[in-house]
C-alpha positions as CSV (number, residue, x, y, z in Angstrom):
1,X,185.5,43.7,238.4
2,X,185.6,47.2,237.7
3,X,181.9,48.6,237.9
4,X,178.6,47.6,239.4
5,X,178.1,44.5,242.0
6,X,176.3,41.6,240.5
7,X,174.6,41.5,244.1
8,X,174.9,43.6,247.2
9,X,176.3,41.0,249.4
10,X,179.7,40.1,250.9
11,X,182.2,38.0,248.4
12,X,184.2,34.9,249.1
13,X,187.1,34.0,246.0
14,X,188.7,30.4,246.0
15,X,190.3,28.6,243.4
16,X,189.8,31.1,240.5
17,X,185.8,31.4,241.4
18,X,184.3,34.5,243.0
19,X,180.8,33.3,245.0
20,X,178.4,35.5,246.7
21,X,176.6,34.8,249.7
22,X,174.5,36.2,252.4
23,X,172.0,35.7,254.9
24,X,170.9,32.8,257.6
25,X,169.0,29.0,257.8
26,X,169.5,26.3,255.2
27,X,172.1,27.1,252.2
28,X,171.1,27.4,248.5
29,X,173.0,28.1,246.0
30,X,172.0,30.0,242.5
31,X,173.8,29.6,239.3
32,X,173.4,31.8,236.3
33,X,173.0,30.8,232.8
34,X,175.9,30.8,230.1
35,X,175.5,33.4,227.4
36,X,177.7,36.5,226.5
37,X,177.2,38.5,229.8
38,X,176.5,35.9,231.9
39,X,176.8,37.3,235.7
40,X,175.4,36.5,239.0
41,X,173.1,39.3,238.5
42,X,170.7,37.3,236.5
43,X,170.0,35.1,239.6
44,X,169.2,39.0,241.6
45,X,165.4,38.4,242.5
46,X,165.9,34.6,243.7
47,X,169.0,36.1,245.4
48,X,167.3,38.7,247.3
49,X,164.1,36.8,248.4
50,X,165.6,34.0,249.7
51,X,168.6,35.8,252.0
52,X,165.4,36.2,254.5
53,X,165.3,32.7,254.7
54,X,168.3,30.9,253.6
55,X,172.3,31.0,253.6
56,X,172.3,32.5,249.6
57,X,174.8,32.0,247.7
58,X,175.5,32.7,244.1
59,X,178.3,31.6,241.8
60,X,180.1,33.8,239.1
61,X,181.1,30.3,237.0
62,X,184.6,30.1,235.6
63,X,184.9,33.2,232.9
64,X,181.8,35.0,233.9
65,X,181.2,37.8,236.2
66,X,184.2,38.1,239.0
67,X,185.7,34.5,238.2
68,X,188.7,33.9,236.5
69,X,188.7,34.9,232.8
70,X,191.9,33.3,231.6
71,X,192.1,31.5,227.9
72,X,191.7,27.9,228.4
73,X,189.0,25.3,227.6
74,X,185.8,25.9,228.6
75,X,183.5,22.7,228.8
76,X,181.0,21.0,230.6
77,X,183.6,19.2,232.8
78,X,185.5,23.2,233.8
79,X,181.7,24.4,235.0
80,X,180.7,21.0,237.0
81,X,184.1,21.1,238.5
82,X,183.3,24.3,239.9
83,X,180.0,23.1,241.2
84,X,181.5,20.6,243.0
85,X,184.2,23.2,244.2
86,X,181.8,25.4,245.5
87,X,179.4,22.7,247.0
88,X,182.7,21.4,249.1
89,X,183.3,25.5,250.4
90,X,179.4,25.9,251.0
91,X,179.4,22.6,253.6
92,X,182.0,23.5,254.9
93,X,180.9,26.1,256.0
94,X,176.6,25.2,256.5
95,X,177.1,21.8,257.7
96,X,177.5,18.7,255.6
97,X,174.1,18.1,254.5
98,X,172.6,18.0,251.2
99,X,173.0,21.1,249.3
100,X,169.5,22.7,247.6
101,X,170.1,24.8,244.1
102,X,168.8,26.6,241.5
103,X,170.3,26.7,238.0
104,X,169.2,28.9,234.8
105,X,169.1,27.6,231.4
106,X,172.4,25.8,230.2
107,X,173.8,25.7,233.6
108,X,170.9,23.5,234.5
109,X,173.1,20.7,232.3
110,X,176.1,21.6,235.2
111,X,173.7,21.0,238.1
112,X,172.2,17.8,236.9
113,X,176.1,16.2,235.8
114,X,177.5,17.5,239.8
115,X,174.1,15.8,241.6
116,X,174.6,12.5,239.6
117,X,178.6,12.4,240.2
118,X,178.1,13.2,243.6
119,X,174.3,12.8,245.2
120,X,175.1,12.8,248.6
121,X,176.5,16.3,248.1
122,X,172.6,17.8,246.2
123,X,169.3,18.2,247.8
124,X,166.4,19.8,245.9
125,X,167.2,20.9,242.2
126,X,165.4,23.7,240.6
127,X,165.5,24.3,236.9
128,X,164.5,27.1,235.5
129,X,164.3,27.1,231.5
130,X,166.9,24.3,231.2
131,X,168.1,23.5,228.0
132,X,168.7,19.6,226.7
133,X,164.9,19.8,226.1
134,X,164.6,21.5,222.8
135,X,163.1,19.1,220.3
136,X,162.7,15.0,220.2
137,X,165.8,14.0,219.4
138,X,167.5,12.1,222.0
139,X,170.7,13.8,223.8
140,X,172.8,10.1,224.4
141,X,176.4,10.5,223.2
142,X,179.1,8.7,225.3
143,X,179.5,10.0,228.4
144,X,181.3,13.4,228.8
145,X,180.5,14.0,225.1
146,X,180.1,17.8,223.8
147,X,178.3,19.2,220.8
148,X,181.3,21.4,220.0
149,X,182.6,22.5,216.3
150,X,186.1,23.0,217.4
151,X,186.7,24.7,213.7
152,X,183.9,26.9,214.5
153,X,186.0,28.0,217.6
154,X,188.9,28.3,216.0
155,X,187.3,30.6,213.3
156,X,185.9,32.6,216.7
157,X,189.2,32.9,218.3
158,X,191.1,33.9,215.8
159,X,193.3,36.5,217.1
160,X,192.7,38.9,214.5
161,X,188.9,39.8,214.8
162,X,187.8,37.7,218.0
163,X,187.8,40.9,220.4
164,X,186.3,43.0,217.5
165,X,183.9,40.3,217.3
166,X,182.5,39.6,220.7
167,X,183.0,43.7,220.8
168,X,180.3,43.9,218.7
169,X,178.0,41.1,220.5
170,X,178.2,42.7,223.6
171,X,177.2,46.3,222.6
172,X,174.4,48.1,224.4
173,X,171.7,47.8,221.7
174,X,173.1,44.3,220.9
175,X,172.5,43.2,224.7
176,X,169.2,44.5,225.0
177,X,168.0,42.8,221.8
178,X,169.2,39.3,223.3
179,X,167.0,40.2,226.4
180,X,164.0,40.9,224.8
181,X,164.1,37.7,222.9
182,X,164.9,36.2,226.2
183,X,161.9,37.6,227.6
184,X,159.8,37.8,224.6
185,X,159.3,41.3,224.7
186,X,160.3,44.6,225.1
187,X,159.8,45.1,229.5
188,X,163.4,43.8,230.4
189,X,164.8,44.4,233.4
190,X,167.3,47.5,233.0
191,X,169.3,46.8,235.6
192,X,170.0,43.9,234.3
193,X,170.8,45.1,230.7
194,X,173.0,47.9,232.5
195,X,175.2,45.5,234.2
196,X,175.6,42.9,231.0
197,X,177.0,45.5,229.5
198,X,179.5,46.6,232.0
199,X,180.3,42.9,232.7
200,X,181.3,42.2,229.4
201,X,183.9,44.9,228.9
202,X,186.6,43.1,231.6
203,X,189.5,41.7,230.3
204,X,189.0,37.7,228.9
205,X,185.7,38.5,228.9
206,X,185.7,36.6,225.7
207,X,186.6,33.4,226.1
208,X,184.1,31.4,227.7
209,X,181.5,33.1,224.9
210,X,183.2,31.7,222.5
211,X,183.6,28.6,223.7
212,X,179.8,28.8,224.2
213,X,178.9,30.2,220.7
214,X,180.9,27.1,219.2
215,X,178.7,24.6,221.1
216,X,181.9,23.3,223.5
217,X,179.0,23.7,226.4
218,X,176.4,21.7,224.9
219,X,176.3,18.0,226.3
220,X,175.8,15.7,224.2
221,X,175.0,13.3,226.8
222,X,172.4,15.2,228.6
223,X,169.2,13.0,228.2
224,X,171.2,10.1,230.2
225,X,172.2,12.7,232.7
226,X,168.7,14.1,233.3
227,X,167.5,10.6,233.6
228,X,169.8,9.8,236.4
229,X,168.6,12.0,238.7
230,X,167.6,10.8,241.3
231,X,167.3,14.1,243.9
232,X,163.7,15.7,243.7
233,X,163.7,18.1,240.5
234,X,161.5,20.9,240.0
235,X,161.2,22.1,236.5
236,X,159.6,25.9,235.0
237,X,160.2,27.6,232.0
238,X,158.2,30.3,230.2
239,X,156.1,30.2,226.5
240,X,157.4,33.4,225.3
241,X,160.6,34.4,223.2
242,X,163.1,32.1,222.4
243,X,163.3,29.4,225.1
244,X,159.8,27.9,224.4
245,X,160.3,24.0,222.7
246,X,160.6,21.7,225.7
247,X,158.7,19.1,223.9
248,X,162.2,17.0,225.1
249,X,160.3,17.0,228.9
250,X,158.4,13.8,227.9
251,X,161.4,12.0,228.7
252,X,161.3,13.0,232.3
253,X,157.4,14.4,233.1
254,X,156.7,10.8,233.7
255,X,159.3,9.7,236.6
256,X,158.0,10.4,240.3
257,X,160.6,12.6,241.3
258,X,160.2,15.4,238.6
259,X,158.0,18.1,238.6
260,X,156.8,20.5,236.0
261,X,155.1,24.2,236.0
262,X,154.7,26.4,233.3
263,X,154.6,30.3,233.7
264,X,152.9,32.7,231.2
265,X,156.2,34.6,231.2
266,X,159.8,34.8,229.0
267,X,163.0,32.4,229.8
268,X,163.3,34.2,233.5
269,X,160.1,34.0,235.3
270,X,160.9,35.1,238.5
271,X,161.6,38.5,237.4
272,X,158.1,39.1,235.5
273,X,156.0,37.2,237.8
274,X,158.2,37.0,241.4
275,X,155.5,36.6,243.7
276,X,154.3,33.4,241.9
277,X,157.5,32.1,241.0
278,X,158.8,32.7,244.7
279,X,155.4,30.9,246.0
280,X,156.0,28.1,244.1
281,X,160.0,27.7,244.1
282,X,159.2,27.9,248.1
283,X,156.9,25.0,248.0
284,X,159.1,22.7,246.2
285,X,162.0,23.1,248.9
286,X,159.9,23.3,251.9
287,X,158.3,19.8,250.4
């Protein structure tokens, strides 16, 4: 990708998937959330704590960041694949135990789907700001299910104004106004900003956004997935901007091998608050 580094770290590429990693001891992998400008770089701060104490690796996940842009279908099943793809090349490498990881927001729905296809493959699973939670009404569609309008895609992707569209999304002011509602205010993190805009100016940088925007990466089925957990899960999100209705946790903040902590923060707490975040994300894999 022309530009900026998500993260300063070497870069392996298999399969259409460009991963990050870094460092020495047990492997973790980081996986950034799905928006317009999606990139590694949103997973910086964890990154760069943990390559002290861990093999760190973070995923560009198909159409974001250094990964394969092409125009195909982009769904649930595409960005689990990948997890699986990457959890296979990380072993490979670390040793064949159970994988630790970290997910952001909708690509918390990924995680949970690869550790209940394949559990021996997933350790400790932390979520930060997942999204499935939103609301009371229950997420149990047939398995594999999306909530995708494909005539809302297909009015996105028109090849008339879909590049004039996402053009306008993606523009400087239009970036930072997403990340202040991410993080509820107006102290983003400008390096941040600086790279989401550079990272969504690469060629097919629109696809998987629109796939997004049309709801084709929602899972319909999510609730039943979270349930089936069964690795230890730690949970934090944030009670400021837009990612604040998680009332959907009841259906999990009961079962022994979930855990729950709220930060007075936005949708990313380890970049407002990393000291606490880091002391607490530490805990929960060192457990």
């Amino acid at each position: 990708m022309n530009g900026a580094r998500a993260l300063d770290a070497e870069r392996f590429s298999f399969e259409g998937l460009n991963v990050y990693g870094t460092g020495l001891g047990p492997p973790l992998l980081l996986v950034h959330s799905i928006n317009a400008t999606g990139s590694a770089a949103e997973v910086r701060p964890l990154f760069e704590h943990y390559r002290a104490t861990r093999t760190v690796f973070a995923i560009d996940l198909p159409g974001y960041g250094c990964s394969e842009r092409s125009d195909r279908d982009y769904s649930p099943r595409l960005m689990t694949d990948a997890l699986h793809a990457v959890a296979r090349q990380i072993r490979s490498r670390c040793g064949p135990g159970p994988l630790d990881a970290m997910a952001l927001s909708l690509s918390c729905e990924f995680l949970a789907r690869a550790a209940v296809e394949q559990p021996a493959n997933w350790g400790r699973l932390a979520l930060v700001s997942p999204t499935g939670f939103m609301g009371l009404k229950p997420r149990r569609g047939p398995s594999g299910s999306t909530r995708g309008m494909p005539w809302l895609h297909r009015t996105l992707s028109a090849p008339l104004w879909s590049q004039s569209l996402f053009n306008g999304l993606t523009k400087p002011g239009v970036v930072r106004y997403f990340l202040e509602r991410t993080w509820g205010g107006k102290a983003i993190d400008e390096t941040l900003c600086s790279h989401a805009v550079i990272t969504a100016r690469q060629p097919g940088a629109r696809y998987a956004p629109l796939h997004f925007l049309a709801g084709k990466l929602f899972s319909a089925d999510i609730h039943t997935v979270y349930e089936a957990l069964t690795q230890p899960v730690w949970v934090s999100h944030g009670v400021r901007g837009d990612f604040t209705d998680y009332r959907g946790l009841r259906i999990v903040s009961g079962r022994p091998n979930w855990q729950i902590q709220v930060f007075q923060t936005g949708a990313l707490p380890y970049f407002e608050v990393p000291v606490a975040f880091n002391a607490a994300m530490d805990g929960f894999l060192a457990a």
